[in-house]
N, C-alpha and C positions, 0 to 999 in steps of 0.2 A: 594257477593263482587261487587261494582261500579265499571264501564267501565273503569273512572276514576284510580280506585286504582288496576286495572289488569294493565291497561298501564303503571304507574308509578313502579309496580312490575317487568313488561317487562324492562322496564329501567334501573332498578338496576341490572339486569341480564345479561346486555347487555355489561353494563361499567364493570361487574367485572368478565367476562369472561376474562382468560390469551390468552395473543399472541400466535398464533399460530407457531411453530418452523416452518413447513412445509410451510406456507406462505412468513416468514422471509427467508429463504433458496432461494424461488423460486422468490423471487422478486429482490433479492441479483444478483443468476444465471442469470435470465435476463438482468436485466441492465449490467453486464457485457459483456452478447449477443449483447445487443444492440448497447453499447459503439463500439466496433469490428466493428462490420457491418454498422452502420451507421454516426460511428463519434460524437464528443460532437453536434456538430451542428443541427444534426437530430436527436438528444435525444431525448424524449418527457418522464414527468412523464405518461401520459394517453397511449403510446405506451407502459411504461414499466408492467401498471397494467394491461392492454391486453395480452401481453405476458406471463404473470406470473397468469394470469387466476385468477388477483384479481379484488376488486370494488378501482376507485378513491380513494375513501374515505377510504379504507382500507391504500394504501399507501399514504393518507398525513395524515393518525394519528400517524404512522411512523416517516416520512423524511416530512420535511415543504417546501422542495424546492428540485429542481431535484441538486442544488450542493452539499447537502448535502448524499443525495442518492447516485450521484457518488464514494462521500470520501467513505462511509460506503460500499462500492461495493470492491472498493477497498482494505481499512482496514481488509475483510473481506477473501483478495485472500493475505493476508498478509505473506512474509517469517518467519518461524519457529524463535524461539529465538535463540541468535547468540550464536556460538560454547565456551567451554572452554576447549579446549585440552593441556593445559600446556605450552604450547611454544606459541610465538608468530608469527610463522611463519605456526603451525598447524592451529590457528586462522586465519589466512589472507586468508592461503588455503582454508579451510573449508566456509569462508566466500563467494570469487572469486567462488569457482565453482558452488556453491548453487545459487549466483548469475547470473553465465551464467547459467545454466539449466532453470531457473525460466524467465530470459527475451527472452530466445527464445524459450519460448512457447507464453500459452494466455496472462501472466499479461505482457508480454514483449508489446503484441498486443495493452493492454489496456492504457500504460503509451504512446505509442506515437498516440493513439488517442484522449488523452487528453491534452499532454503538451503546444502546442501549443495554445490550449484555456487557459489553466491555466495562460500563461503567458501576457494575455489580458485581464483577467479577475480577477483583485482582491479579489474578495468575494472567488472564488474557489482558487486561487492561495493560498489563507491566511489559510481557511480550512486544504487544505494538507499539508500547512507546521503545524498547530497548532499541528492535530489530526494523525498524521502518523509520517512526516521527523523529528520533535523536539526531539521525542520518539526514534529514530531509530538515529538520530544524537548522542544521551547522551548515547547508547549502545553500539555503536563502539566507542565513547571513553574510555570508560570502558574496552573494548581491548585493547587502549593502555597504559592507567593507568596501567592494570596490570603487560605488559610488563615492566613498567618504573619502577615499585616495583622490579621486578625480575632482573632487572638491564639489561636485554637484549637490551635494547636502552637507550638514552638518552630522559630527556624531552625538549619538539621540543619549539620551541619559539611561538608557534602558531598550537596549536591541531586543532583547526578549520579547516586548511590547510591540514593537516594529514588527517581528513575527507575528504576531497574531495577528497586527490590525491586518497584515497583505492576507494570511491562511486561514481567519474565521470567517466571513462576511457571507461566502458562498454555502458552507459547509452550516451555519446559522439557515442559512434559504433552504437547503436540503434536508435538513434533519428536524428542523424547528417551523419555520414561517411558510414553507410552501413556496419561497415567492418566485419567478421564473429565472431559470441559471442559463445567460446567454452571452453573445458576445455583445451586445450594447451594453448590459449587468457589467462585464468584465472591462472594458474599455471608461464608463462610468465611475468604476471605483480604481481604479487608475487613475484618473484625477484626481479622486479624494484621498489616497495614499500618497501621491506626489504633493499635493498640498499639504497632508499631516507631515510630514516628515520634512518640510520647510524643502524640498527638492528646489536647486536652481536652475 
């Protein structure tokens, strides 16, 4: 066989070799290391293949630009699919406290080292709304569509609204006021979303 047609043999072997799971995992872990500790700012793709004990080229046949990387770091530290416990008020609960536990640990850490860039930064800002909030928008509606079948509330003149009032309050404590994100916080404003939304 020609030098020739061993290399091109090497080739074909190369490209249809499968992704590594164990590479994927650890360049994921990283960059959310990284994001923590050094801020969108000091992000580097080439700090994150360092870290993750891969080659360049390994992560950009991946992720074509470090904000895409970020979303997918993120996507990836995602909360669990939203509850269905029959009431609407088991839902809101289940929802609030899953949500404080989850932002005051690391993905808590992760969203306020990035929001601030995300909101100067278009191409990243647009990403996580596409590939994460759009997603996550249309599933707590669907909490309260169900509620509004079961006649436990009325339909609101504006579900949009309804969204934010359940997914700002914490996410305000964490990014904005400082103020403590817990499960009384969470259980607390569970009564004040079941009251705004006239809940029966």
């Amino acid at each position: 066989m020609s030098d020739s047609m061993v290399a091109v043999k090497d080739v074909v072997l190369t490209r249809g070799r499968p992704r590594s799971a164990a590479a994927d995992q650890a360049i994921l872990l990283a960059t959310r290391r990284l994001l923590v500790a050094d801020g969108y700012g000091g992000f580097t793709m080439a700090g994150v293949a360092a870290a993750a004990g891969v080659s360049t080229a390994t992560l950009y046949r991946r992720y074509q630009h470090r904000d895409e990387l970020v979303v997918a770091a993120l996507a990836d530290d995602a909360p669990e699919a939203l509850p269905d416990t029959g009431t609407l008020r088991g839902d809101v609960t289940s929802i609030l406290r899953a949500a404080a536990r989850t932002l005051s640990g690391e993905r808590g850490q992760l969203i306020v080292a990035i929001v601030g860039d995300a909101s100067r930064n278009p191409a990243l800002r647009d990403l996580l709304r596409a590939r994460m909030a759009a997603s996550r928008r249309a599933e707590l509606a669907t909490i309260f569509q169900r509620a509004i079948n079961r006649d436990e509330m009325p339909a609101p003149a504006d579900m949009n609204l309804v969204i934010d009032l359940l997914s700002a309050p914490l996410f305000y404590r964490l990014v904005v006021s400082g103020g403590p994100i817990n499960t009384r916080i969470a259980d607390e404003l569970t009564d004040l979303i079941l009251r705004a939304v006239d809940a029966r």
